[in-house]
PDB file of N, CA, C and O in Angstrom, chain B, residues numbered from 101:
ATOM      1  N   UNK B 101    -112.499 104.643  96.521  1.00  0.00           N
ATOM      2  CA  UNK B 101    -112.974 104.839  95.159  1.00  0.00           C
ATOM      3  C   UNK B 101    -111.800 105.082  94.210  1.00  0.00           C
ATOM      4  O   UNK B 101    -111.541 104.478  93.169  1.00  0.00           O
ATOM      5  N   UNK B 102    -111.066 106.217  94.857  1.00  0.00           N
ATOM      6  CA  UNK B 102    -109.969 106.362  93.791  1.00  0.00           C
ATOM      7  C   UNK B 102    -108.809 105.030  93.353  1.00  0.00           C
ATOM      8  O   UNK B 102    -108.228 104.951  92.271  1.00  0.00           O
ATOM      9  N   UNK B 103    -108.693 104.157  94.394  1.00  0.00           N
ATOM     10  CA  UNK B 103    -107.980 102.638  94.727  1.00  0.00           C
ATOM     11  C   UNK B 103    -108.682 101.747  93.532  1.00  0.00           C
ATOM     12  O   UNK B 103    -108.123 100.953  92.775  1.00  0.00           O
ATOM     13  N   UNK B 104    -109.533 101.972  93.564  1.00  0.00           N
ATOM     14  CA  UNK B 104    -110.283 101.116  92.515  1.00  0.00           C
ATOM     15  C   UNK B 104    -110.672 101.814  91.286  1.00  0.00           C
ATOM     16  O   UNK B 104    -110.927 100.923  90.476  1.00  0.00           O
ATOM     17  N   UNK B 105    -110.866 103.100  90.673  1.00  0.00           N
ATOM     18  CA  UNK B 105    -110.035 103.318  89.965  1.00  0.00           C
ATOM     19  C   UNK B 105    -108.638 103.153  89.039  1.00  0.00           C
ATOM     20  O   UNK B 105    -108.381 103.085  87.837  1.00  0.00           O
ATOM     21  N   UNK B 106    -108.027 103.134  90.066  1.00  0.00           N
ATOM     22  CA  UNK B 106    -106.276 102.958  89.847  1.00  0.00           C
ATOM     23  C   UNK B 106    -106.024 101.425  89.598  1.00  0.00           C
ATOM     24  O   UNK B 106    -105.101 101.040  88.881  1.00  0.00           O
ATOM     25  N   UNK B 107    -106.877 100.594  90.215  1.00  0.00           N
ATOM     26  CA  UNK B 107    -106.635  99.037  89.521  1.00  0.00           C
ATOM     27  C   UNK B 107    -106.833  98.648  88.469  1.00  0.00           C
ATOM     28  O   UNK B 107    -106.228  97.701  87.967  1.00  0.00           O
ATOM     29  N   UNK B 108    -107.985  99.497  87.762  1.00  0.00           N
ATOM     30  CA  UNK B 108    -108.557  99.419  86.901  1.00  0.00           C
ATOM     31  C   UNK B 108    -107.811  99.750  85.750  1.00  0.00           C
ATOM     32  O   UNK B 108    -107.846  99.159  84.670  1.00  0.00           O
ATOM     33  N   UNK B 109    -106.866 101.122  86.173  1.00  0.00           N
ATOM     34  CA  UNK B 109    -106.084 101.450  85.113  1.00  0.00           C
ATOM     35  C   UNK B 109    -104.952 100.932  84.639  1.00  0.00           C
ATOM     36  O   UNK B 109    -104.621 100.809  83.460  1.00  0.00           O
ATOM     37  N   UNK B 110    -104.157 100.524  85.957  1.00  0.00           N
ATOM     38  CA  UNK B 110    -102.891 100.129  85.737  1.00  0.00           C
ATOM     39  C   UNK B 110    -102.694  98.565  86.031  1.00  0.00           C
ATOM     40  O   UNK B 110    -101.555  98.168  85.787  1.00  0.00           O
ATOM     41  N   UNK B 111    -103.613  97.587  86.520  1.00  0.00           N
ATOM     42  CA  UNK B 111    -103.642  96.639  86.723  1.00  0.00           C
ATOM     43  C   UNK B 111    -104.071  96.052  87.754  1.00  0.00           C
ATOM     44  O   UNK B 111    -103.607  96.392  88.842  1.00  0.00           O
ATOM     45  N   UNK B 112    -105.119  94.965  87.676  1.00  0.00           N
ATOM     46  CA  UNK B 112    -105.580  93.942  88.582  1.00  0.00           C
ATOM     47  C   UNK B 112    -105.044  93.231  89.716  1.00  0.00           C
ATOM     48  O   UNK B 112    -103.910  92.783  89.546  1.00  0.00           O
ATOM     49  N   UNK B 113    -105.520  93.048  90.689  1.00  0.00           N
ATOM     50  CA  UNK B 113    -104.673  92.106  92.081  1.00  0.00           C
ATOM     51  C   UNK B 113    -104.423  91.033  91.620  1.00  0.00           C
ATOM     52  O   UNK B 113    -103.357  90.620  92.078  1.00  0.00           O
ATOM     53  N   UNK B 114    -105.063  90.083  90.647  1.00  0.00           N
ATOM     54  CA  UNK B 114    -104.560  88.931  89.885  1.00  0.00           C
ATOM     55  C   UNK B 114    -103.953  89.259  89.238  1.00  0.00           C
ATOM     56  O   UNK B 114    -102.984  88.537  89.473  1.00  0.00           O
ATOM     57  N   UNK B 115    -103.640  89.940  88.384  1.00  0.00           N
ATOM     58  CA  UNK B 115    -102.472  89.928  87.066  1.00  0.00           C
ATOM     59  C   UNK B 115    -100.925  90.520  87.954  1.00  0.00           C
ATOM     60  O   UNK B 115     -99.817  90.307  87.462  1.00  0.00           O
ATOM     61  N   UNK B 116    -101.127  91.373  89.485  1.00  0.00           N
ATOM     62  CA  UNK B 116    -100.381  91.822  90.017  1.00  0.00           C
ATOM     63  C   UNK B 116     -99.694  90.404  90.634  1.00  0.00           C
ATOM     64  O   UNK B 116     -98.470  90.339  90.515  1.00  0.00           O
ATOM     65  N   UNK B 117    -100.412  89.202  91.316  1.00  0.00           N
ATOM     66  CA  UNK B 117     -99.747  88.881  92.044  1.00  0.00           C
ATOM     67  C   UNK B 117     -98.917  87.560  90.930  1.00  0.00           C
ATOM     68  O   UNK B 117     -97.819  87.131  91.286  1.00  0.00           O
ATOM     69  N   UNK B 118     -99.460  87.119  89.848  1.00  0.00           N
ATOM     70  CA  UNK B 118     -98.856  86.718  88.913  1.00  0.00           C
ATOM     71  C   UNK B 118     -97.506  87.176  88.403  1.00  0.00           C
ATOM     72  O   UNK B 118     -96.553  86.436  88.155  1.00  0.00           O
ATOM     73  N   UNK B 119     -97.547  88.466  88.281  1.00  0.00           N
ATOM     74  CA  UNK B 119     -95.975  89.032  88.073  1.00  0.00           C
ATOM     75  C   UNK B 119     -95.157  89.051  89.746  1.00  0.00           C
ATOM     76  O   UNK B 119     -93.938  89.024  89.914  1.00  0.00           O
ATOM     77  N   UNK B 120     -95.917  89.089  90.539  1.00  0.00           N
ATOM     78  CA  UNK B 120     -95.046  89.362  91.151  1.00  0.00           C
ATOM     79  C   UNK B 120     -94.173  87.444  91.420  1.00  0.00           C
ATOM     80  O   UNK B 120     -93.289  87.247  92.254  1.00  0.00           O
ATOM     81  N   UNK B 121     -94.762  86.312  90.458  1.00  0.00           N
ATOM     82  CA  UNK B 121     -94.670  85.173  90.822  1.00  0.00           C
ATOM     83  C   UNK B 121     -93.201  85.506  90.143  1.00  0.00           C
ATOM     84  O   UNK B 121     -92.094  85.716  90.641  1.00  0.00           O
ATOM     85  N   UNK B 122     -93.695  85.460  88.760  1.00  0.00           N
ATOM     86  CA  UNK B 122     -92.736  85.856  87.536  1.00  0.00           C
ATOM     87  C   UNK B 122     -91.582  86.927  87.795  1.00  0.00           C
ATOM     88  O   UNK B 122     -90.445  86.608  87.447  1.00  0.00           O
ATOM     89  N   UNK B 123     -91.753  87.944  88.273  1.00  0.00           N
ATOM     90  CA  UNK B 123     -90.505  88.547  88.747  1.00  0.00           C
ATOM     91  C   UNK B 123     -89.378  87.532  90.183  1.00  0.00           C
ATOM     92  O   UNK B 123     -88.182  87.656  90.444  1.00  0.00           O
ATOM     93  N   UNK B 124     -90.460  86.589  90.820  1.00  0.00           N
ATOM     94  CA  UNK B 124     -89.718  86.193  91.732  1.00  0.00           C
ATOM     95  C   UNK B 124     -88.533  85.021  91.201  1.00  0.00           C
ATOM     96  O   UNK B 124     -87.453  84.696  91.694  1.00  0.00           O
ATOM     97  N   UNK B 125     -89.190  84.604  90.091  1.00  0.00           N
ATOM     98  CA  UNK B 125     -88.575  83.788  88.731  1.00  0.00           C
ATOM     99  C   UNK B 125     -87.667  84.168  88.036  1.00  0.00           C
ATOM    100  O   UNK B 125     -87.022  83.391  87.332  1.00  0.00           O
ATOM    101  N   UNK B 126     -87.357  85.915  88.124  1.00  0.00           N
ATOM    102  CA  UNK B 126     -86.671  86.518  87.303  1.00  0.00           C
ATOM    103  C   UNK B 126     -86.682  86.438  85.497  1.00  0.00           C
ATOM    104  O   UNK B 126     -85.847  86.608  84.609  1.00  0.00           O
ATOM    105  N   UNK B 127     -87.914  86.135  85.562  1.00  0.00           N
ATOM    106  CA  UNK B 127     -89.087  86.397  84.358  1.00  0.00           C
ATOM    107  C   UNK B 127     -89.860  87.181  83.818  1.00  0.00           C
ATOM    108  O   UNK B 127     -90.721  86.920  82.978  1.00  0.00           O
ATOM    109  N   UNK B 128     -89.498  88.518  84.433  1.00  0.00           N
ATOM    110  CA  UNK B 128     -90.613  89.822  84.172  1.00  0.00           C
ATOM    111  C   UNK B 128     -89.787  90.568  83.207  1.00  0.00           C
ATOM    112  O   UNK B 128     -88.563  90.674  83.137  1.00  0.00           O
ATOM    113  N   UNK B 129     -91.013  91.213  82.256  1.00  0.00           N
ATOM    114  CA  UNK B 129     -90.340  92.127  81.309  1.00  0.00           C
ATOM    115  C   UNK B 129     -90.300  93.979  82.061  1.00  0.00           C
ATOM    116  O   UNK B 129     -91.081  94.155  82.996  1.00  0.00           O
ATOM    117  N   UNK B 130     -89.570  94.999  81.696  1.00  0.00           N
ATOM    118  CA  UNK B 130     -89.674  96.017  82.322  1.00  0.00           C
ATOM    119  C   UNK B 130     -90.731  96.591  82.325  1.00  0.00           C
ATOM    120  O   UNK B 130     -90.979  97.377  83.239  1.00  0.00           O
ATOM    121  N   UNK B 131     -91.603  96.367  81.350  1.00  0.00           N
ATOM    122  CA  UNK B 131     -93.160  97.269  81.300  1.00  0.00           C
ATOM    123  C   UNK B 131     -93.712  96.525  82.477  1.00  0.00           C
ATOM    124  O   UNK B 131     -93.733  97.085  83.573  1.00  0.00           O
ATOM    125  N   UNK B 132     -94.213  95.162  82.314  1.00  0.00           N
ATOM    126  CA  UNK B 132     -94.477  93.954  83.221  1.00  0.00           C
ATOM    127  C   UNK B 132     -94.529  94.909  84.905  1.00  0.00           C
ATOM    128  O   UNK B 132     -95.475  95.344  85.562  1.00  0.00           O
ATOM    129  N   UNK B 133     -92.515  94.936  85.193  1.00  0.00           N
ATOM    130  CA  UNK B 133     -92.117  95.558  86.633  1.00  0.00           C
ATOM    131  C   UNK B 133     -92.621  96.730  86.650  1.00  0.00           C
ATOM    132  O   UNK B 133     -93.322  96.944  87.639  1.00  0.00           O
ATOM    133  N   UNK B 134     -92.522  97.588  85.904  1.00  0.00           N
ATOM    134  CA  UNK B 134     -92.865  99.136  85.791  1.00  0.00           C
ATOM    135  C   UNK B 134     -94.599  99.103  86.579  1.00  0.00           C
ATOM    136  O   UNK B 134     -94.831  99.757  87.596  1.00  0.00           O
ATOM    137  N   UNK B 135     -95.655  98.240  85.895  1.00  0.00           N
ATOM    138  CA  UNK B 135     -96.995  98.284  86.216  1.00  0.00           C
ATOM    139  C   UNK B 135     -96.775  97.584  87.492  1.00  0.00           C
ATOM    140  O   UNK B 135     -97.462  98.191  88.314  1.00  0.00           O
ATOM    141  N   UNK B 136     -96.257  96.761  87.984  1.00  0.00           N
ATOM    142  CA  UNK B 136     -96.517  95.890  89.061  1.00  0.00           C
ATOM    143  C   UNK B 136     -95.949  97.029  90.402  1.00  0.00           C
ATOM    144  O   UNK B 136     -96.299  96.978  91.581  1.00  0.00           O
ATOM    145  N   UNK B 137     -94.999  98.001  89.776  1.00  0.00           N
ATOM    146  CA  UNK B 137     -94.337  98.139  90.879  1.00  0.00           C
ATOM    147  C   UNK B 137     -95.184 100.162  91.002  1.00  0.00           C
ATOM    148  O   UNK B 137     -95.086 101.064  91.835  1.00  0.00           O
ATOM    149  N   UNK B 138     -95.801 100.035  89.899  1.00  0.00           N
ATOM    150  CA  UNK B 138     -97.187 101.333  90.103  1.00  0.00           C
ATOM    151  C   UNK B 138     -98.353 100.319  91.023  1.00  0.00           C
ATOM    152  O   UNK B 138     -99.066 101.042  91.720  1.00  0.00           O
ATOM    153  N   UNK B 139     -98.630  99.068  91.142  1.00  0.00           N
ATOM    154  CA  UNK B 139     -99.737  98.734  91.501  1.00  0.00           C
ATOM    155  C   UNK B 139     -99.125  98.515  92.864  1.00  0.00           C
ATOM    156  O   UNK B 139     -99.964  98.464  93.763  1.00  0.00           O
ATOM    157  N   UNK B 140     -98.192  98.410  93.140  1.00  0.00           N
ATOM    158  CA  UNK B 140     -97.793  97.564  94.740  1.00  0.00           C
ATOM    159  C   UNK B 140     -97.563  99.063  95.629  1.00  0.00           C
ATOM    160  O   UNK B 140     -97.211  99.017  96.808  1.00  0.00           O
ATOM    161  N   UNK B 141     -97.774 100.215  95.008  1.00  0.00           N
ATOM    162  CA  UNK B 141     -97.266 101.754  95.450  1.00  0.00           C
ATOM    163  C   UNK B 141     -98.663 101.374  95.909  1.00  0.00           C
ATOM    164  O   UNK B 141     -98.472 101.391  97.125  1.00  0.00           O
ATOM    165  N   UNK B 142    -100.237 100.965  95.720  1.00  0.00           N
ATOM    166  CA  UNK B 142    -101.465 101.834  95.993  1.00  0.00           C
ATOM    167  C   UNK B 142    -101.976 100.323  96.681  1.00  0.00           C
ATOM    168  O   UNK B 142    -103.093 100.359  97.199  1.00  0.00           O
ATOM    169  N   UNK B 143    -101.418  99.323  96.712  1.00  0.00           N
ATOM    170  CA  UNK B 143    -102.282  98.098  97.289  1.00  0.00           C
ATOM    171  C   UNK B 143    -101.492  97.623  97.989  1.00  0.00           C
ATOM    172  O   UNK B 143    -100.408  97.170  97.618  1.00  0.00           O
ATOM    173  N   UNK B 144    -102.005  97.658  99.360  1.00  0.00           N
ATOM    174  CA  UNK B 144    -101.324  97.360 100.180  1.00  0.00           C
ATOM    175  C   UNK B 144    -101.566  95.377 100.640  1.00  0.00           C
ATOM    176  O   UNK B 144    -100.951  94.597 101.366  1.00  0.00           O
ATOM    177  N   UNK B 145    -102.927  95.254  99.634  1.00  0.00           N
ATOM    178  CA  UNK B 145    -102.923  93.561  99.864  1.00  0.00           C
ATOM    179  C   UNK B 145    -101.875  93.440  99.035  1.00  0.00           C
ATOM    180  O   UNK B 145    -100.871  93.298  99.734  1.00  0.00           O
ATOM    181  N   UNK B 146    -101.636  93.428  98.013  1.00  0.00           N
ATOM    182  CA  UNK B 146    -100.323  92.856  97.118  1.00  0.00           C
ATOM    183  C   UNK B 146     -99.368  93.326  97.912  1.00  0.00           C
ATOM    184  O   UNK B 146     -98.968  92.235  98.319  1.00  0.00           O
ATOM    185  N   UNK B 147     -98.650  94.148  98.482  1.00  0.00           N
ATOM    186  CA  UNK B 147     -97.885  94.464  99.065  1.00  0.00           C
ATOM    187  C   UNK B 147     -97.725  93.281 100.190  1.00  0.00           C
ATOM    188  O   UNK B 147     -96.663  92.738 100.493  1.00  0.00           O
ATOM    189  N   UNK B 148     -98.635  93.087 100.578  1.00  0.00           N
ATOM    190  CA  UNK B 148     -98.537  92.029 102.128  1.00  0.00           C
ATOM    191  C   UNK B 148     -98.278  90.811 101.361  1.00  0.00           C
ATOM    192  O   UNK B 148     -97.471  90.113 101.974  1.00  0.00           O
ATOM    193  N   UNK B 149     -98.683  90.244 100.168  1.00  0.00           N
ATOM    194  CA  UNK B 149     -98.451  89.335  98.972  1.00  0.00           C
ATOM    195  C   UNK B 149     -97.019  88.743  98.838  1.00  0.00           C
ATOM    196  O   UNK B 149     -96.501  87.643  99.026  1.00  0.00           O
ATOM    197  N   UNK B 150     -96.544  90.191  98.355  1.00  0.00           N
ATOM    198  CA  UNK B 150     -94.702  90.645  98.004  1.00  0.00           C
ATOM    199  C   UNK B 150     -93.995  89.956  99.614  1.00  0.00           C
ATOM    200  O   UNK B 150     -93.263  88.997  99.858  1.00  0.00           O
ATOM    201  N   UNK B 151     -94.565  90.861 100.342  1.00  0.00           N
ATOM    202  CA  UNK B 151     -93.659  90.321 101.640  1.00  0.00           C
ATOM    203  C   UNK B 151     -93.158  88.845 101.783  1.00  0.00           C
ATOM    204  O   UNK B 151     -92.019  88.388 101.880  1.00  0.00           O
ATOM    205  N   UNK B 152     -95.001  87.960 101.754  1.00  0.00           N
ATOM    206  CA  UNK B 152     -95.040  86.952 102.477  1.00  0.00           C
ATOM    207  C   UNK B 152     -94.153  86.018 101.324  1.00  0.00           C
ATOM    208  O   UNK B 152     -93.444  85.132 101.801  1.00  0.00           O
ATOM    209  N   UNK B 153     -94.166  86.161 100.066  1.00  0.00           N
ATOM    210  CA  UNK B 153     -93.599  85.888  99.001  1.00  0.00           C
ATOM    211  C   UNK B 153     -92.197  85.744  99.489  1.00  0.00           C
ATOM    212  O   UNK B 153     -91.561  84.704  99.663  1.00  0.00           O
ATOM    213  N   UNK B 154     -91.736  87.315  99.729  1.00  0.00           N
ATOM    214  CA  UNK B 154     -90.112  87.061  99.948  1.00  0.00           C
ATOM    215  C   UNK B 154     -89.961  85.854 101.455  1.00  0.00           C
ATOM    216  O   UNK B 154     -89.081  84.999 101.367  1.00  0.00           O
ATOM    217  N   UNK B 155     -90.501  85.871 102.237  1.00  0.00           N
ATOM    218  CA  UNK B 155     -90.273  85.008 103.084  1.00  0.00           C
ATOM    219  C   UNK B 155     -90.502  83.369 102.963  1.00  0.00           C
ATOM    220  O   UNK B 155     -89.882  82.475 103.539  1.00  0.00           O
ATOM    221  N   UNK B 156     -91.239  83.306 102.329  1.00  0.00           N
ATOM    222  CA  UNK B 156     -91.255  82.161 101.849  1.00  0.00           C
ATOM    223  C   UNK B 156     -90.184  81.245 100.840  1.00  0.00           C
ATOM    224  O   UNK B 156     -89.768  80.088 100.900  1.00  0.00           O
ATOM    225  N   UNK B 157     -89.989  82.277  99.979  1.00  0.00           N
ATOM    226  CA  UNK B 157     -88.671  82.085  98.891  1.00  0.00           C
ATOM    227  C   UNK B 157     -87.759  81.575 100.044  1.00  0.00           C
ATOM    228  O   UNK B 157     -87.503  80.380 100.194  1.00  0.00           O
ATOM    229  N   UNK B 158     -87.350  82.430 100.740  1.00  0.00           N
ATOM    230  CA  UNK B 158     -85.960  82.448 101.458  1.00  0.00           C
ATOM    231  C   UNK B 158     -86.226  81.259 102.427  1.00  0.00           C
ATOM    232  O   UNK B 158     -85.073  80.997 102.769  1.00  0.00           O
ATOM    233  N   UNK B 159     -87.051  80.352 103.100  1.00  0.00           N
ATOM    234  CA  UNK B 159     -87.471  79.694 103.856  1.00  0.00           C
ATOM    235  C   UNK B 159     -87.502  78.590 102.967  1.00  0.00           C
ATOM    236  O   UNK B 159     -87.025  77.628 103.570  1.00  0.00           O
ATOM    237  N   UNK B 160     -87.993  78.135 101.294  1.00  0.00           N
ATOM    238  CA  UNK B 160     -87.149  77.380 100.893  1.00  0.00           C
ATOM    239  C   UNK B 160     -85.877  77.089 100.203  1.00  0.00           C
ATOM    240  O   UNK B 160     -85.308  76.034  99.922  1.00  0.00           O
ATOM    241  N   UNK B 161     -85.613  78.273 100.022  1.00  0.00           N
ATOM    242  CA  UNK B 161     -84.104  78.545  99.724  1.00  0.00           C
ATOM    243  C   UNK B 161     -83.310  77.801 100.933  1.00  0.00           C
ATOM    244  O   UNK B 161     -82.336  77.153 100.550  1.00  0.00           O
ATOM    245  N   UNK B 162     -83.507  77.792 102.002  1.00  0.00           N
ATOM    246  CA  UNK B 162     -82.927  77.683 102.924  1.00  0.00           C
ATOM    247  C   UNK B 162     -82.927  75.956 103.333  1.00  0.00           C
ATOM    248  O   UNK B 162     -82.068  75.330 103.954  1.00  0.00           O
ATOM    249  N   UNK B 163     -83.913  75.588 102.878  1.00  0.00           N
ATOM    250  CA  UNK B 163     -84.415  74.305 103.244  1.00  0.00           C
ATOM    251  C   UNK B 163     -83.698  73.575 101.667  1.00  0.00           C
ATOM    252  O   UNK B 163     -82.989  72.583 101.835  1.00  0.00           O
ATOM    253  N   UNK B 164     -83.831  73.906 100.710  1.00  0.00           N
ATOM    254  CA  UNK B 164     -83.160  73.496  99.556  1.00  0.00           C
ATOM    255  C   UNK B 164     -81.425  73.013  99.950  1.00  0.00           C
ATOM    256  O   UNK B 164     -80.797  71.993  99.668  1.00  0.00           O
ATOM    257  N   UNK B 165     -81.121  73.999 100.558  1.00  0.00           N
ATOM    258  CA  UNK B 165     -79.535  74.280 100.529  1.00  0.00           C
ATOM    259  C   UNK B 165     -79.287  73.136 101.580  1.00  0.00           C
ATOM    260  O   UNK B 165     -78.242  72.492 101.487  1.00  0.00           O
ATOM    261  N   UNK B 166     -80.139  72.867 102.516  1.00  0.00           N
ATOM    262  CA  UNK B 166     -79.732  71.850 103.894  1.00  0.00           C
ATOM    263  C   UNK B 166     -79.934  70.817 102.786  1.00  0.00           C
ATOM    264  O   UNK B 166     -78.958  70.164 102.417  1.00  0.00           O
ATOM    265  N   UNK B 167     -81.373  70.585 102.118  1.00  0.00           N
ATOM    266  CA  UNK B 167     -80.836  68.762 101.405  1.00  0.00           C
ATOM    267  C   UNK B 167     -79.803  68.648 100.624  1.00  0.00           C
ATOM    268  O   UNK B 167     -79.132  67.630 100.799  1.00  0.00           O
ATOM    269  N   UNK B 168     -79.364  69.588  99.580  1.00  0.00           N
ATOM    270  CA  UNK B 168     -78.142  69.653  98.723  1.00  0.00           C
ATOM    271  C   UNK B 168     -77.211  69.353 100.157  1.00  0.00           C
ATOM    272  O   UNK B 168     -76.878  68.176 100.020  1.00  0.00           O
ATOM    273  N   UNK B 169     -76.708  69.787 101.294  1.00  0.00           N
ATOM    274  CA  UNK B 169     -75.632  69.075 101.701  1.00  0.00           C
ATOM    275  C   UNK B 169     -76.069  67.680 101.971  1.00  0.00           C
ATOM    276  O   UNK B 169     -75.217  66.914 101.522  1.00  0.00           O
ATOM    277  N   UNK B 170     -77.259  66.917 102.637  1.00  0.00           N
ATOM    278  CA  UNK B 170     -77.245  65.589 102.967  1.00  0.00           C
ATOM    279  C   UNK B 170     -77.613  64.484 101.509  1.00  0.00           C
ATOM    280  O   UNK B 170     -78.266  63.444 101.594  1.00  0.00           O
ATOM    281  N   UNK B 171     -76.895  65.145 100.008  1.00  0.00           N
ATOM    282  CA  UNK B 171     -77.028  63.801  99.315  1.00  0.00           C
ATOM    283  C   UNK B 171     -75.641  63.047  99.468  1.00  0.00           C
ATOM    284  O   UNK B 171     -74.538  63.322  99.940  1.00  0.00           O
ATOM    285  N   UNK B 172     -76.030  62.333  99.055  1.00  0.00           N
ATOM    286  CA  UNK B 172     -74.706  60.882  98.726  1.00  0.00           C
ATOM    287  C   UNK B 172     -74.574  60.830  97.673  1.00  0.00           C
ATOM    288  O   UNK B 172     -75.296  60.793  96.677  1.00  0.00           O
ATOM    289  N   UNK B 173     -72.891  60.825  98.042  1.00  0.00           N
ATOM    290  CA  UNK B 173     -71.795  60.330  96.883  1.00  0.00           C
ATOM    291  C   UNK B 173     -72.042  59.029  96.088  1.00  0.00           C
ATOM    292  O   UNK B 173     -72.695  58.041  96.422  1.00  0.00           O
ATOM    293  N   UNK B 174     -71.470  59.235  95.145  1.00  0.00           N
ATOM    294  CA  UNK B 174     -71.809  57.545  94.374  1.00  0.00           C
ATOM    295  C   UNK B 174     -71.040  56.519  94.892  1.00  0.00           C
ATOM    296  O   UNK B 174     -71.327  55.331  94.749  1.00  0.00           O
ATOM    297  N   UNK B 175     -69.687  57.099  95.729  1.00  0.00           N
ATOM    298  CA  UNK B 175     -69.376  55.253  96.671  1.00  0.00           C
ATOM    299  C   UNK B 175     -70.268  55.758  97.527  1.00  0.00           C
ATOM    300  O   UNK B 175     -71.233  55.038  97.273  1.00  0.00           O
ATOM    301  N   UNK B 176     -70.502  56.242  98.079  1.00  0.00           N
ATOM    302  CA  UNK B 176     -72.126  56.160  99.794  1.00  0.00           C
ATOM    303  C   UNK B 176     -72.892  54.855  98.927  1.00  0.00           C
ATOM    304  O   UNK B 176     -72.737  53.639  99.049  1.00  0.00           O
ATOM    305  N   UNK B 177     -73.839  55.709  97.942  1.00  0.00           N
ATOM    306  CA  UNK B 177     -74.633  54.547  97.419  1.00  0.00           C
ATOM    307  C   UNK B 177     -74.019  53.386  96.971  1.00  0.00           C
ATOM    308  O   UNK B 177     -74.613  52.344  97.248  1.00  0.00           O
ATOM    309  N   UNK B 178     -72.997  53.302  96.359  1.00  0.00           N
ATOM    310  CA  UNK B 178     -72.491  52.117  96.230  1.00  0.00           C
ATOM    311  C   UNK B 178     -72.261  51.318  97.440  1.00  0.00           C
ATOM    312  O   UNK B 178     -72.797  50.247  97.725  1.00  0.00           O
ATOM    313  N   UNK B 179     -71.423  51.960  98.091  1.00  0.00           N
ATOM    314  CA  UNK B 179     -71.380  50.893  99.577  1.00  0.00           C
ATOM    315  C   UNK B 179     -72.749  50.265 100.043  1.00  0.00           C
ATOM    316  O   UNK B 179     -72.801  49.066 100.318  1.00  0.00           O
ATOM    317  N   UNK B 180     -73.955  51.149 100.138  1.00  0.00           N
ATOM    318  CA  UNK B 180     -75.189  50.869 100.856  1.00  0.00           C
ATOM    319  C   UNK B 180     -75.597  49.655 100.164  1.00  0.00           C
ATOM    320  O   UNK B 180     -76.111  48.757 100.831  1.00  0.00           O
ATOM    321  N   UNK B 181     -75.431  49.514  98.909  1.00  0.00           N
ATOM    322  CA  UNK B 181     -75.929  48.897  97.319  1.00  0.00           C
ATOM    323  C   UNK B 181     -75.095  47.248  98.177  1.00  0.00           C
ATOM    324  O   UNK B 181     -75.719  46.373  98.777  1.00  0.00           O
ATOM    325  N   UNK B 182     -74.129  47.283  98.023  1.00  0.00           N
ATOM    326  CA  UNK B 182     -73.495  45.800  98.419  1.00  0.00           C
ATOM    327  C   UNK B 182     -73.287  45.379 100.164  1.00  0.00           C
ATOM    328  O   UNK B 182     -72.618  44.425 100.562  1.00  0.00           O
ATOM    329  N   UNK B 183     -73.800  46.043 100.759  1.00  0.00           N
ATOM    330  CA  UNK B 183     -73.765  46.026 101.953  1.00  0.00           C
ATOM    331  C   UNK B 183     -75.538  45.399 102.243  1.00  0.00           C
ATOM    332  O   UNK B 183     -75.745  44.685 103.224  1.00  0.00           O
ATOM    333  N   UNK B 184     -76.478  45.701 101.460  1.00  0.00           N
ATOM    334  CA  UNK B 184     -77.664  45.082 100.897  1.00  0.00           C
ATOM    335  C   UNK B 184     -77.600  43.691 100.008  1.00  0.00           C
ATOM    336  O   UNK B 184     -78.474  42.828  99.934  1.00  0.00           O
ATOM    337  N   UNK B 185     -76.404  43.720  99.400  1.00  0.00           N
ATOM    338  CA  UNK B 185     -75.901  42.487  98.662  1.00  0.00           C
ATOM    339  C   UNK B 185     -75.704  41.456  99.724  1.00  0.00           C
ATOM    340  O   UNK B 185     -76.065  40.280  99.761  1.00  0.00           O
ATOM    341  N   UNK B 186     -75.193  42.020 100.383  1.00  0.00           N
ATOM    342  CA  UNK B 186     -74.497  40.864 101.418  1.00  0.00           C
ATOM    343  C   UNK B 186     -75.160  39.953 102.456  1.00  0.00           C
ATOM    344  O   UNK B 186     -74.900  38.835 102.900  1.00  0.00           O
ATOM    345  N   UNK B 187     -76.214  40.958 102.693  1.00  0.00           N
ATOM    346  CA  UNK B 187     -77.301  40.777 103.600  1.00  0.00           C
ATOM    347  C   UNK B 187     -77.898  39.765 103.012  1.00  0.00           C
ATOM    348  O   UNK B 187     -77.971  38.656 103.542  1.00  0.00           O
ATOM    349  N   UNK B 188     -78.435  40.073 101.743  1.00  0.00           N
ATOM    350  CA  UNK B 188     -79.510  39.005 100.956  1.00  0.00           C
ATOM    351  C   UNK B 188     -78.549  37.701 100.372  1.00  0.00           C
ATOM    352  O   UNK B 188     -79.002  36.953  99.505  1.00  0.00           O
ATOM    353  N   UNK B 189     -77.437  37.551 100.836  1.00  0.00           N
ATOM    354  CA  UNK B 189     -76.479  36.680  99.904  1.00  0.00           C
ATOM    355  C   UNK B 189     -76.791  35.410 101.423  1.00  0.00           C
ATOM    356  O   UNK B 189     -77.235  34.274 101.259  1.00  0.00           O
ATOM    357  N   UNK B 190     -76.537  35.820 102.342  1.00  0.00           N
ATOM    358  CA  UNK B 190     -76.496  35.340 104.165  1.00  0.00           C
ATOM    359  C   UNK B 190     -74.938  35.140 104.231  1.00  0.00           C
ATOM    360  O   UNK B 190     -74.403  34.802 105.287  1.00  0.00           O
TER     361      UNK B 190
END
């Protein structure tokens, strides 16, 4: 009872997990963090939210950083580019 109460006052599981999108964005204003981080003290679903959040970030963070090493240089593509030329030329 008192849990629901306290959502009521300081903020919703939707408006909570929205900031917590926006803070992950580094988009939150301090009032914004201040309420989110009173609502994540008493809810432990947003809390499990926050977690799975950070793991996820970092899981494509991680996956981001592997394709940034496998692009190609502009001679790579160039070579591939006339090496396709050549093919279709016989």
């Amino acid at each position: 009872m008192f849990r629901k109460i306290i959502h009521i006052f300081f903020l919703p599981c939707s408006t909570a997990t929205l900031l917590l999108e926006k803070r992950n964005a580094n988009n939150i204003s301090q009032k914004e963090n201040w309420q989110l981080s009173m609502h994540l003290k008493i809810c432990k679903w947003c809390k499990a939210y926050e977690e799975k959040l950070k793991i996820l970030d970092s899981l494509l963070k991680k996956r981001l950083s592997k394709e940034d090493e496998n692009i190609l240089n502009e001679s790579e593509i160039q070579d591939f580019k006339n090496k396709i030329l050549k093919k279709i030329d016989f």
